[in-house]
PyMOL CGO cylinders between C-alpha atoms (Angstrom):
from pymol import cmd
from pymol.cgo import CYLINDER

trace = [
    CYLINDER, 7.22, 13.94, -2.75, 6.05, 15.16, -5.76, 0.3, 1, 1, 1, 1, 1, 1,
    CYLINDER, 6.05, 15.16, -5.76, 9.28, 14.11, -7.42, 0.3, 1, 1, 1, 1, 1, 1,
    CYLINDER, 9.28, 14.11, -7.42, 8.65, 10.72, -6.63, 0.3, 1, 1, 1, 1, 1, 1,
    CYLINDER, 8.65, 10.72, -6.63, 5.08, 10.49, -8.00, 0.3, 1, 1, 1, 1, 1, 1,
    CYLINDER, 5.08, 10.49, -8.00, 6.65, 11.49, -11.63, 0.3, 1, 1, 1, 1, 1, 1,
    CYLINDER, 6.65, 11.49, -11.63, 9.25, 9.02, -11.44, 0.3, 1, 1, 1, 1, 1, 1,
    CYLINDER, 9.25, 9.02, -11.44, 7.03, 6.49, -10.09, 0.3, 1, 1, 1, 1, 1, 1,
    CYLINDER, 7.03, 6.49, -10.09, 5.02, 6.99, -13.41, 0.3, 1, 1, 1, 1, 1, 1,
    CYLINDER, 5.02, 6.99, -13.41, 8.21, 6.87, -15.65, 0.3, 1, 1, 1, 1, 1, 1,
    CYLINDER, 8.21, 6.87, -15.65, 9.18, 2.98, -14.03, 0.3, 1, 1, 1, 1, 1, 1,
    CYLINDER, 9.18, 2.98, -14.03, 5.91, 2.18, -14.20, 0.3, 1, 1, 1, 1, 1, 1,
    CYLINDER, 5.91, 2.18, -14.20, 5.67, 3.53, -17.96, 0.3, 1, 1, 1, 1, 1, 1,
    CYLINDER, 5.67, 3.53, -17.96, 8.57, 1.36, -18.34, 0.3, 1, 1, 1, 1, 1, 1,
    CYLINDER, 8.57, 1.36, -18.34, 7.20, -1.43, -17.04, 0.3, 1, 1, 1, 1, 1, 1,
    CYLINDER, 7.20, -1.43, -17.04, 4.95, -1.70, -20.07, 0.3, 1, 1, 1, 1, 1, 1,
    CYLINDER, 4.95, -1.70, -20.07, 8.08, -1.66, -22.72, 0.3, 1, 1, 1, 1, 1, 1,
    CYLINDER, 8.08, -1.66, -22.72, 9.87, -3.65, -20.59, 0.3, 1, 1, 1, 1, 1, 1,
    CYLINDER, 9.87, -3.65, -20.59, 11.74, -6.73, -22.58, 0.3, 1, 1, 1, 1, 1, 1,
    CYLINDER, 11.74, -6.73, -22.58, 11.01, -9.36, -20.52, 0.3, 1, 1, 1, 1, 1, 1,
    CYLINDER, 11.01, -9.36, -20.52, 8.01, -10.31, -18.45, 0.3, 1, 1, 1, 1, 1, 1,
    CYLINDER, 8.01, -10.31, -18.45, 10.85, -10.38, -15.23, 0.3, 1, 1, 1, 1, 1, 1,
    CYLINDER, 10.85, -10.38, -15.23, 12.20, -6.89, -16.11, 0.3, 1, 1, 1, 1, 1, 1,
    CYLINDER, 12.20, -6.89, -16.11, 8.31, -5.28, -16.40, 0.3, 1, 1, 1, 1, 1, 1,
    CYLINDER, 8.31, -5.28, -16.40, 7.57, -7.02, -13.01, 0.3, 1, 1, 1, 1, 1, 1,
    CYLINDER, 7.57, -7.02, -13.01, 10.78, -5.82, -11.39, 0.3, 1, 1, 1, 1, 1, 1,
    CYLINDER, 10.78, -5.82, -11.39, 10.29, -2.28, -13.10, 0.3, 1, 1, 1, 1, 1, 1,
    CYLINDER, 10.29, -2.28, -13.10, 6.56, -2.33, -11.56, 0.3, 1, 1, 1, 1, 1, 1,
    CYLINDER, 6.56, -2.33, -11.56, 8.03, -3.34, -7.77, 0.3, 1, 1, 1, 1, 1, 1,
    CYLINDER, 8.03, -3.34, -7.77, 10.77, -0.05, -8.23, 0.3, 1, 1, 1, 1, 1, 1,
    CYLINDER, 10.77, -0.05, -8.23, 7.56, 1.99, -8.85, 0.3, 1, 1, 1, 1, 1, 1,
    CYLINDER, 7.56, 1.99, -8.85, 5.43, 0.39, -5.91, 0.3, 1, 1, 1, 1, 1, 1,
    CYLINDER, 5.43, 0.39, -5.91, 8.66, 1.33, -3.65, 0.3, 1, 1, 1, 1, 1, 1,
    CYLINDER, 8.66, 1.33, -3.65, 8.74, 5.08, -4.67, 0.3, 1, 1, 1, 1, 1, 1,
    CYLINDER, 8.74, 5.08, -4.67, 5.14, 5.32, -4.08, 0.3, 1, 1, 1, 1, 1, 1,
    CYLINDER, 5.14, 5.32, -4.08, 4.93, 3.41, -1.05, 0.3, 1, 1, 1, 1, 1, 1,
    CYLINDER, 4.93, 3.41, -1.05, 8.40, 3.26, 0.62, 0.3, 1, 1, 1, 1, 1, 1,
    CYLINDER, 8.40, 3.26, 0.62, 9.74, 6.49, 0.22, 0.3, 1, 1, 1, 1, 1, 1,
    CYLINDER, 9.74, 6.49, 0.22, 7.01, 8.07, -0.08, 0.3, 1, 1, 1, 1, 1, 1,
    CYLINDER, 7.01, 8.07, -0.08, 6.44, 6.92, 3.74, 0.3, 1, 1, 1, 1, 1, 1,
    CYLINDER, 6.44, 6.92, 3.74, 9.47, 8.38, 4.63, 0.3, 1, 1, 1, 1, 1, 1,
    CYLINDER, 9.47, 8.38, 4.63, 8.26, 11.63, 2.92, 0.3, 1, 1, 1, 1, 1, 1,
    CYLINDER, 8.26, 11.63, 2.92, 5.65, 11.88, 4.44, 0.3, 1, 1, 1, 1, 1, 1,
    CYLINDER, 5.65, 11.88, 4.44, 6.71, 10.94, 8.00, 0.3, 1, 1, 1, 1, 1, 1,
    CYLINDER, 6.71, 10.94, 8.00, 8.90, 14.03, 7.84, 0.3, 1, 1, 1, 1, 1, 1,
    CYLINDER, 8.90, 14.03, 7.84, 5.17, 15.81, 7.00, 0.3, 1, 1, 1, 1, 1, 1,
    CYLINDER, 5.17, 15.81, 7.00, 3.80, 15.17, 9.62, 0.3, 1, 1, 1, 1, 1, 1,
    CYLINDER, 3.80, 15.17, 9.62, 6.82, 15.38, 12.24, 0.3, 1, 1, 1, 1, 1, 1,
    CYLINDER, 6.82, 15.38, 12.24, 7.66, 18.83, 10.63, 0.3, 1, 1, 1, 1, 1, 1,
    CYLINDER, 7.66, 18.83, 10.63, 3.32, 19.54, 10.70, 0.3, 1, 1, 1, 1, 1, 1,
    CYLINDER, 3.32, 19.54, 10.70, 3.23, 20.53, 6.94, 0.3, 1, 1, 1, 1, 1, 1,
    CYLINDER, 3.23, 20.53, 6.94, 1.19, 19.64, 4.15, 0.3, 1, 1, 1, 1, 1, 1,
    CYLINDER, 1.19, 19.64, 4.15, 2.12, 19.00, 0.63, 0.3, 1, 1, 1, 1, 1, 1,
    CYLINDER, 2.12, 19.00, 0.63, -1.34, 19.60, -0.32, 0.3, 1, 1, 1, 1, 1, 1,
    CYLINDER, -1.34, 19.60, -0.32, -1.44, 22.58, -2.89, 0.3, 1, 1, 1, 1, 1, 1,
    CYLINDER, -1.44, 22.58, -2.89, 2.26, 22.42, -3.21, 0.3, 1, 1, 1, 1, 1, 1,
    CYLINDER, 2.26, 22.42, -3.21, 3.54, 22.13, -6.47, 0.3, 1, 1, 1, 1, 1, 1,
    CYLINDER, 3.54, 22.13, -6.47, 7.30, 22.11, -8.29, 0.3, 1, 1, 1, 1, 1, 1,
    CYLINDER, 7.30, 22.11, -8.29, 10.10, 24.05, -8.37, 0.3, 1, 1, 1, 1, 1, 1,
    CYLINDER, 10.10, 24.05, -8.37, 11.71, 24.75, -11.49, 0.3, 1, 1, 1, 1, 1, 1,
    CYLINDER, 11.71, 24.75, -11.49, 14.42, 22.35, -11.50, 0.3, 1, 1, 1, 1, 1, 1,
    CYLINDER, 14.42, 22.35, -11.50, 12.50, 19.60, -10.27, 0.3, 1, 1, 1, 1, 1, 1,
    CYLINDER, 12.50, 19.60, -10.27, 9.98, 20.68, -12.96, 0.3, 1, 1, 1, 1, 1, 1,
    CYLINDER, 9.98, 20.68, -12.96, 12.74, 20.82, -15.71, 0.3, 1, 1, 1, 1, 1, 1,
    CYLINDER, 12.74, 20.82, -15.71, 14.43, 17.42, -13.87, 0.3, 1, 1, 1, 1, 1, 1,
    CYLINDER, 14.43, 17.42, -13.87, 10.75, 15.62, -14.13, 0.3, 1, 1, 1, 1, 1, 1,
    CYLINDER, 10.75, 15.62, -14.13, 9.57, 16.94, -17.34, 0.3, 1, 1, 1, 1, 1, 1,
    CYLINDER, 9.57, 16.94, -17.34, 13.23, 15.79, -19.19, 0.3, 1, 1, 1, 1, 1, 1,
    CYLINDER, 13.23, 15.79, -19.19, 12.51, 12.17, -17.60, 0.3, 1, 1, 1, 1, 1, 1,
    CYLINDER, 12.51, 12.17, -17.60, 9.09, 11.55, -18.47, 0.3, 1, 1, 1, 1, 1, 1,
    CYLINDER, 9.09, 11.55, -18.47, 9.80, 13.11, -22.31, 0.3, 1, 1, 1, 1, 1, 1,
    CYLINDER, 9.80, 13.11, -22.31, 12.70, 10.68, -22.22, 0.3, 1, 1, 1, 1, 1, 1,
    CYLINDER, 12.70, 10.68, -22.22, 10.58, 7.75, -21.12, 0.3, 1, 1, 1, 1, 1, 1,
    CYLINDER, 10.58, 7.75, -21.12, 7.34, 8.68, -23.50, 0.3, 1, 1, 1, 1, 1, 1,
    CYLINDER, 7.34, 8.68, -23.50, 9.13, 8.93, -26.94, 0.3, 1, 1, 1, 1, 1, 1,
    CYLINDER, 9.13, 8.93, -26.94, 12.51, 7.26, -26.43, 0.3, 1, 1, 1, 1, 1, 1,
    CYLINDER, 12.51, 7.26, -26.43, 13.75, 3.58, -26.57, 0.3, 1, 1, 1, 1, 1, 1,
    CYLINDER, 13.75, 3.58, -26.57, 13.14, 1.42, -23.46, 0.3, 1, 1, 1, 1, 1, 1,
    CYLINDER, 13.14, 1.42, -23.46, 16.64, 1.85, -23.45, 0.3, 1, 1, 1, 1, 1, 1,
    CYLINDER, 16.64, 1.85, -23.45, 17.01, 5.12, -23.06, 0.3, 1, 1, 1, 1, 1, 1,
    CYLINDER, 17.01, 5.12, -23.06, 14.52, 5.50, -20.26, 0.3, 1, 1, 1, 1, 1, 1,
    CYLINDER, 14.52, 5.50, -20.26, 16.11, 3.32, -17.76, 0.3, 1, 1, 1, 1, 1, 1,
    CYLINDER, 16.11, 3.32, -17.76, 19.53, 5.37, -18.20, 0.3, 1, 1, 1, 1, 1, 1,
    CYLINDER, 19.53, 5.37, -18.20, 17.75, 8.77, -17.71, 0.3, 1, 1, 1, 1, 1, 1,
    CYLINDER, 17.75, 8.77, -17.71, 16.25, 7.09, -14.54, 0.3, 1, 1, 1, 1, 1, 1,
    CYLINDER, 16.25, 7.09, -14.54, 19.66, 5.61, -13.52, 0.3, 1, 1, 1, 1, 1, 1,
    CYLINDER, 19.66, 5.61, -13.52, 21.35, 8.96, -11.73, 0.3, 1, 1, 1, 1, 1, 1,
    CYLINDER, 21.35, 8.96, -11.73, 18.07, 9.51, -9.12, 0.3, 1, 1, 1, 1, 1, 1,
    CYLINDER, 18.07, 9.51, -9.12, 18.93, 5.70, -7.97, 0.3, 1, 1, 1, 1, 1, 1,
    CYLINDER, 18.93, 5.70, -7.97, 22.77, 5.91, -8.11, 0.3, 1, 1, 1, 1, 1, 1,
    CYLINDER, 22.77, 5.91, -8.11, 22.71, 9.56, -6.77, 0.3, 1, 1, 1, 1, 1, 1,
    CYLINDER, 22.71, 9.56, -6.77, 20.65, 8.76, -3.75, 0.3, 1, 1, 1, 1, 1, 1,
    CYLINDER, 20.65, 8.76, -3.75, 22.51, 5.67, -3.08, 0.3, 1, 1, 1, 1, 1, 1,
    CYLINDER, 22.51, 5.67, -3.08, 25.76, 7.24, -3.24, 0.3, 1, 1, 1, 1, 1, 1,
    CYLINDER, 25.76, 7.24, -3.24, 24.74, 10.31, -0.63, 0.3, 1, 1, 1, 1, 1, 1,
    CYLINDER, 24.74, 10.31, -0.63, 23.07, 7.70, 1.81, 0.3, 1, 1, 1, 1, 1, 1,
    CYLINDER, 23.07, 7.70, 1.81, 26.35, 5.59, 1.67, 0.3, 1, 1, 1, 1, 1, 1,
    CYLINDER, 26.35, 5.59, 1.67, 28.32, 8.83, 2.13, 0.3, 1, 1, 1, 1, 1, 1,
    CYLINDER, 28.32, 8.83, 2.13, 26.11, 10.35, 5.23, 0.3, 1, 1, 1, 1, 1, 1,
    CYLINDER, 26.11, 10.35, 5.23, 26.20, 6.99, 6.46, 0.3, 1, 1, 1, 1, 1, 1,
    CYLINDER, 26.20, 6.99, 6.46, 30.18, 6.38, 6.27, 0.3, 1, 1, 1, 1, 1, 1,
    CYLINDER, 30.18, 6.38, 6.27, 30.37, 10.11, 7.94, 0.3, 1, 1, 1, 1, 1, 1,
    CYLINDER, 30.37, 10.11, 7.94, 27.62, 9.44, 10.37, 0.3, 1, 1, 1, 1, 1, 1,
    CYLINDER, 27.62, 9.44, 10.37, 29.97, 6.52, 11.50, 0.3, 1, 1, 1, 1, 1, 1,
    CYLINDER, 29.97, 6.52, 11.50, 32.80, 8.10, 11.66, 0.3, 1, 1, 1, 1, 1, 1,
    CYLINDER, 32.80, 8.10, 11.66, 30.98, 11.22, 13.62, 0.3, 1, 1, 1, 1, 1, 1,
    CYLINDER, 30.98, 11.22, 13.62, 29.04, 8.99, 16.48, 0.3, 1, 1, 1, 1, 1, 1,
    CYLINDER, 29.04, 8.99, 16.48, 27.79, 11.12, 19.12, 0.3, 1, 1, 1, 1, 1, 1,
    CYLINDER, 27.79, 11.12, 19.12, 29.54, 14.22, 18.96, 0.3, 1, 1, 1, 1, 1, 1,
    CYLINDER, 29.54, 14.22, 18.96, 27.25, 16.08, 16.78, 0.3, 1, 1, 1, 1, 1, 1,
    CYLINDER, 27.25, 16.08, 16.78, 23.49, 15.66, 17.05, 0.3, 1, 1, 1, 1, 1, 1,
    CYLINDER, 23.49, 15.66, 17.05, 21.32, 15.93, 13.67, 0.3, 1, 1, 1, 1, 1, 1,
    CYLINDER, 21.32, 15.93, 13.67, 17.34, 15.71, 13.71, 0.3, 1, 1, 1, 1, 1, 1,
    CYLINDER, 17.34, 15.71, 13.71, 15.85, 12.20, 13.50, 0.3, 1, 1, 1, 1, 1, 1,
    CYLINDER, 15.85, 12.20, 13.50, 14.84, 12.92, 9.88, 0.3, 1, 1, 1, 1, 1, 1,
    CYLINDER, 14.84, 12.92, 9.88, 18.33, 13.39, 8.84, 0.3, 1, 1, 1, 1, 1, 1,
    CYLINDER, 18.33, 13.39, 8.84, 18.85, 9.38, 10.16, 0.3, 1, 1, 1, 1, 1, 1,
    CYLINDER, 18.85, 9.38, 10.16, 15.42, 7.83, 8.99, 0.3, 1, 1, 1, 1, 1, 1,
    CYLINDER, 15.42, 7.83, 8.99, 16.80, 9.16, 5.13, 0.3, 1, 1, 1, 1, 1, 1,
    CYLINDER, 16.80, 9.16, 5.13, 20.86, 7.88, 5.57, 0.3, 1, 1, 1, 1, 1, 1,
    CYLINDER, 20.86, 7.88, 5.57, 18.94, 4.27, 7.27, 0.3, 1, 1, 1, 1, 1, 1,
    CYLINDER, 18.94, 4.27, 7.27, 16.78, 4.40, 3.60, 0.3, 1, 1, 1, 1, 1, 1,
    CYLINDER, 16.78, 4.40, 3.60, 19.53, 4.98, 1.20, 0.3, 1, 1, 1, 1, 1, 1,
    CYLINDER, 19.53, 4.98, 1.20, 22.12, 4.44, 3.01, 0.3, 1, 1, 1, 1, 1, 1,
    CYLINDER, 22.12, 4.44, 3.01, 20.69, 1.04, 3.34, 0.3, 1, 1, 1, 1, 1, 1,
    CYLINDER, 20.69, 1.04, 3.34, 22.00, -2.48, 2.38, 0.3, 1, 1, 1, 1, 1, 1,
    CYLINDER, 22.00, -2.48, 2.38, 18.10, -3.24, 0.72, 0.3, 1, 1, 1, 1, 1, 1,
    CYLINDER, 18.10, -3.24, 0.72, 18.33, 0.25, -1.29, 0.3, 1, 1, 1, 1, 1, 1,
    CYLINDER, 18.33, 0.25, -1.29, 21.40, -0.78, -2.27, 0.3, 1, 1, 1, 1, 1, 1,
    CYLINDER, 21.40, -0.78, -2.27, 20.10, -4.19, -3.32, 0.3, 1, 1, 1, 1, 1, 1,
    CYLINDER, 20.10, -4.19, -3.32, 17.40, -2.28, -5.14, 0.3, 1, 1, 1, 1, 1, 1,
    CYLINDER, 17.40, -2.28, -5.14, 19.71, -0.11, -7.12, 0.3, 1, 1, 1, 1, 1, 1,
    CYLINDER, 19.71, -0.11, -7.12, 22.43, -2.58, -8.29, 0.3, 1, 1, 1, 1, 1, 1,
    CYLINDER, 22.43, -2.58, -8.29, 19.40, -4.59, -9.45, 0.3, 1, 1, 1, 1, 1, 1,
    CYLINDER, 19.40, -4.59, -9.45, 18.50, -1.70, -11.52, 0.3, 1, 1, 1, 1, 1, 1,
    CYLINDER, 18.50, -1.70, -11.52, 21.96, -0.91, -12.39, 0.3, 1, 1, 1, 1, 1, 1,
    CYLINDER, 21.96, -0.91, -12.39, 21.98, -5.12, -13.70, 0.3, 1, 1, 1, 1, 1, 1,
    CYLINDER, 21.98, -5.12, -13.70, 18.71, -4.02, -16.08, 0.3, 1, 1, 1, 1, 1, 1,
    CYLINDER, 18.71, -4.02, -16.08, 20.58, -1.15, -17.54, 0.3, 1, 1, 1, 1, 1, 1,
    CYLINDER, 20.58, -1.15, -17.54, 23.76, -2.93, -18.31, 0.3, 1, 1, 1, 1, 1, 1,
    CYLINDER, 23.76, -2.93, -18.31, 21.51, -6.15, -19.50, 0.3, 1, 1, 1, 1, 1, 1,
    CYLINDER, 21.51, -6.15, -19.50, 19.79, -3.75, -21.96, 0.3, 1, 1, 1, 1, 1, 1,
    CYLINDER, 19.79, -3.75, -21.96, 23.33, -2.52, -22.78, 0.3, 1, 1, 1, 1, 1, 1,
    CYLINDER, 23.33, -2.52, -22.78, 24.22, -5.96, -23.84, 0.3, 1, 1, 1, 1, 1, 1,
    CYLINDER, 24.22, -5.96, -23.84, 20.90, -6.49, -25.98, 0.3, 1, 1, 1, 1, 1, 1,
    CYLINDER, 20.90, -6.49, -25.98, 21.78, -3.79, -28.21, 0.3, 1, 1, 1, 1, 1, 1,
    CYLINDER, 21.78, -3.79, -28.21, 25.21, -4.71, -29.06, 0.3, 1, 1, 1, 1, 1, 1,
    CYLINDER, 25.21, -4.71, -29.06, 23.99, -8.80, -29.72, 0.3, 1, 1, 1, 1, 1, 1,
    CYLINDER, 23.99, -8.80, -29.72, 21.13, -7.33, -31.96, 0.3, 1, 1, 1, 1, 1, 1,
    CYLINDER, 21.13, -7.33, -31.96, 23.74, -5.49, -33.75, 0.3, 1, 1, 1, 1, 1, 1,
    CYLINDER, 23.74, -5.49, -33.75, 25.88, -8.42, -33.99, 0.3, 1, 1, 1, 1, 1, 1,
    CYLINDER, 25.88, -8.42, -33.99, 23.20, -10.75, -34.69, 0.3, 1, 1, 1, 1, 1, 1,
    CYLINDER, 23.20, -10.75, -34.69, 21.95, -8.79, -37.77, 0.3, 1, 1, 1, 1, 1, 1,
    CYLINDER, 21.95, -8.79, -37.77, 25.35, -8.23, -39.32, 0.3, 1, 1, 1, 1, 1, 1,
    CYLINDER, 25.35, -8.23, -39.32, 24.62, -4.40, -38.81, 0.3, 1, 1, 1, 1, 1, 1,
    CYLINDER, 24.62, -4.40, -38.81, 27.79, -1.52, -38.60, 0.3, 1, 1, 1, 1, 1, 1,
    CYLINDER, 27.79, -1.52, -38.60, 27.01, -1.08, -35.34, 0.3, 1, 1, 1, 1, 1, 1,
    CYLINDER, 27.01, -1.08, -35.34, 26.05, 2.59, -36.17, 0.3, 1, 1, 1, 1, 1, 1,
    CYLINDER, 26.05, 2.59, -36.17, 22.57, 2.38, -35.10, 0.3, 1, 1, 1, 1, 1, 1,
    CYLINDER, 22.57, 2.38, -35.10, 23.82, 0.17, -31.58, 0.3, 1, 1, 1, 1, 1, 1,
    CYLINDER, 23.82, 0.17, -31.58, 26.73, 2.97, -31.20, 0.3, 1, 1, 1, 1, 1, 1,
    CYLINDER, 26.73, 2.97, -31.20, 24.54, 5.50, -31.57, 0.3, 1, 1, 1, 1, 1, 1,
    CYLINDER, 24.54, 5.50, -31.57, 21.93, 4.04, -28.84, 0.3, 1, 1, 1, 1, 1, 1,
    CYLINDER, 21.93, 4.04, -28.84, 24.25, 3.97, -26.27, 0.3, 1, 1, 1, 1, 1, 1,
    CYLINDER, 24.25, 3.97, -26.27, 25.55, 7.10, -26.73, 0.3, 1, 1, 1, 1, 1, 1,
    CYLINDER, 25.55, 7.10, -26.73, 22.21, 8.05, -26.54, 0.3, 1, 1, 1, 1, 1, 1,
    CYLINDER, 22.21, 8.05, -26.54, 21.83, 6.62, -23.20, 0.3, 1, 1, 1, 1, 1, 1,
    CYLINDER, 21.83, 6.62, -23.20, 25.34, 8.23, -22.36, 0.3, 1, 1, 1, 1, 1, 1,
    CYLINDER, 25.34, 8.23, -22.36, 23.98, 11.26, -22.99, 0.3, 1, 1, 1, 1, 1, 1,
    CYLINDER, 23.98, 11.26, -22.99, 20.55, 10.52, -21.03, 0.3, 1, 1, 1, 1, 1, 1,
    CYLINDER, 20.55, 10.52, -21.03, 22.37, 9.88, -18.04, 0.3, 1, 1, 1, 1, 1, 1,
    CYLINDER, 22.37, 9.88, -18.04, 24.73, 12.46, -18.06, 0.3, 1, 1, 1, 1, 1, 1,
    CYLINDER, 24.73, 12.46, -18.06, 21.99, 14.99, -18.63, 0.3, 1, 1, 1, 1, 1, 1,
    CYLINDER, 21.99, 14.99, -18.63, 19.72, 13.74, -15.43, 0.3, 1, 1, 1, 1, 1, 1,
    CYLINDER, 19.72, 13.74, -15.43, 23.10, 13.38, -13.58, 0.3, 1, 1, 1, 1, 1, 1,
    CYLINDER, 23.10, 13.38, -13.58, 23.32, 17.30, -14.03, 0.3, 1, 1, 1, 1, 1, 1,
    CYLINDER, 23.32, 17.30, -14.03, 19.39, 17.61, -13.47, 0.3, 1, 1, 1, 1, 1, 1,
    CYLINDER, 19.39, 17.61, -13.47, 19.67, 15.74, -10.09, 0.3, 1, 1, 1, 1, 1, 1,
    CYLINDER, 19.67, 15.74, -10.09, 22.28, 18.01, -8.87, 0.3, 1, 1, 1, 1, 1, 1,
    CYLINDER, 22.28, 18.01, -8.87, 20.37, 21.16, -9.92, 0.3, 1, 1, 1, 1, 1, 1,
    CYLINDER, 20.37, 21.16, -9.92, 17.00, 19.24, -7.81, 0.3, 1, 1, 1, 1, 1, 1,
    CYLINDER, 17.00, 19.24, -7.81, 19.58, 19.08, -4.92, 0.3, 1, 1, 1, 1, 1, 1,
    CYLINDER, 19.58, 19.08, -4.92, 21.17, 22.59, -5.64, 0.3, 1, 1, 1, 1, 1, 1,
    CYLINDER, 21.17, 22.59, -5.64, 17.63, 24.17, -5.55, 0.3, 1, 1, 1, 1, 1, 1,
    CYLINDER, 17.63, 24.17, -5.55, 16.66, 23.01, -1.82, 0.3, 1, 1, 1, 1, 1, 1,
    CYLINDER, 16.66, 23.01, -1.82, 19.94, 24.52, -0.45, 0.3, 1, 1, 1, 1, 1, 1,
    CYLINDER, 19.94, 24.52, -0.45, 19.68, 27.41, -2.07, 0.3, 1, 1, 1, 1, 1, 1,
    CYLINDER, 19.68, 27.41, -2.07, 15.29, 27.33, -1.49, 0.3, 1, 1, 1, 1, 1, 1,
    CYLINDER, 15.29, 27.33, -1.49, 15.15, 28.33, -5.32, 0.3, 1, 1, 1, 1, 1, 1,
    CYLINDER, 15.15, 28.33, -5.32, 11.78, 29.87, -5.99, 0.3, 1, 1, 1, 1, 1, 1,
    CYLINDER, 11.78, 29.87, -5.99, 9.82, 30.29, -9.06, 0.3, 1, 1, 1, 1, 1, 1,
    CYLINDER, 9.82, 30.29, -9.06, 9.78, 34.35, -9.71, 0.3, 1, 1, 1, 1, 1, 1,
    CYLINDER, 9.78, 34.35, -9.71, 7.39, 36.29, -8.55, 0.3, 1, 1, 1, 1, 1, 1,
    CYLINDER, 7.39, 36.29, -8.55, 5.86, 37.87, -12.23, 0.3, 1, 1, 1, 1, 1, 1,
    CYLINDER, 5.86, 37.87, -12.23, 3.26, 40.46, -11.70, 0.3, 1, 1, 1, 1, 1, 1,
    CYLINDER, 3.26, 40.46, -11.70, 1.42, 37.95, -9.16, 0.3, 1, 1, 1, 1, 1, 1,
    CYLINDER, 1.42, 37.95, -9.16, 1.34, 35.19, -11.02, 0.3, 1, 1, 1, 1, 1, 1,
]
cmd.load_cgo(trace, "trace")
C-alpha cells in the first residue's frame, strides 16, 4: 500500500510532462487506478486479515525501489520516467497471468485463501492487461519521438542513442528493484534493529 501511493505520485508527476494532452490524461487515469483500484484490493486484504497500515512505514527495498523511481521521475526526461515505471506494470501483469495460467491448470485440488484469487482476478485480468499494454504503447510512442527528433534535426543520433539507453538502463534497474520488493516479503526483510532506533 504504501508502494502504491509513491508510484501513484510518480504517474501523476508524469502526467504534468506528459507530451500530449491524451498521454497526461491517460497518465492521470493510471494514477487514479493505483490509488483507487488497487489500493481497494489492498486494503480489502486489511481488513479481512484485521490489520492496519496506519504507522507502518517501508522496508528497505521498497524504500530503495520507491526512492530510485521518484529520483528518476523528478530530474530525468519524461522519457525516462515512464521506463523506470514500466517493470511494476509488466512485472505484476506477468505474475497475475502466470498464477492465473497455474490456477487453471490446478482447479480444485489445492485450496489458497480468497486473497490469493481477488490479486490473480486483478492482474491476472484482461482490463489490467488492457491497462498495461496501453502503457507499454506510451513507452514505445515516446521511443519513437526521440529517434524522429533526431532525424528531424539532422542530429548523430548520439544524444537519441544515448536516451534510450538511458531508459534501457532505467528499466533494467527497477526490473532488479521489483524483484528485490518481491524478494523482501518472502524472506519478511526487516530494517535492523540499531541500538533501538
Amino acid at each position: 500500500a504504501l508502494y502504491l501511493q509513491d508510484f501513484a505520485d510518480c504517474l501523476r508527476r508524469l502526467s504534468k510532462t506528459a507530451p500530449t494532452t491524451d498521454d497526461g490524461t491517460r497518465l492521470e487515469q493510471f494514477a487514479k487506478g493505483a490509488e483507487e483500484a488497487e489500493m481497494s484490493l489492498h486494503n480489502s486484504f486489511f481488513v479481512e486479515w484485521n490489520i492496519s497500515a496506519q504507522g507502518a512505514e517501508q522496508m528497505p527495498n521498497c524504500l530503495l525501489y520507491t526512492s530510485y523511481m521518484k529520483r528518476i521521475v523528478a530530474t530525468r526526461s519524461h522519457a525516462q520516467g515512464l521506463a523506470v515505471l514500466l517493470p511494476c506494470f509488466w512485472v505484476y501483469m506477468h505474475v497475475g497471468k502466470c498464477m492465473l495460467e497455474l490456477r487453471s491448470k490446478l482447479g480444485d485440488s489445492v485450496s489458497r485463501p480468497a486473497p490469493f484469487d481477488a490479486w490473480i482476478d486483478m492482474y491476472g485480468g484482461e482490463d489490467f492487461e488492457k491497462e498495461v499494454k496501453d502503457y507499454i504503447a506510451m513507452v514505445d510512442a515516446a521511443c519513437q519521438r526521440i529517434k524522429q527528433d533526431a532525424e528531424k534535426s539532422g542530429d548523430d543520433n548520439v544524444a537519441a542513442q544515448n536516451e534510450l539507453k538511458e531508459m534501457q538502463r532505467h528499466f533494467n534497474m527497477s526490473c532488479k528493484l521489483e524483484h528485490m520488493f518481491w524478494d523482501q516479503a518472502s524472506t519478511m526483510m526487516n530494517w535492523p534493529d540499531i541500538g533501538g532506533m
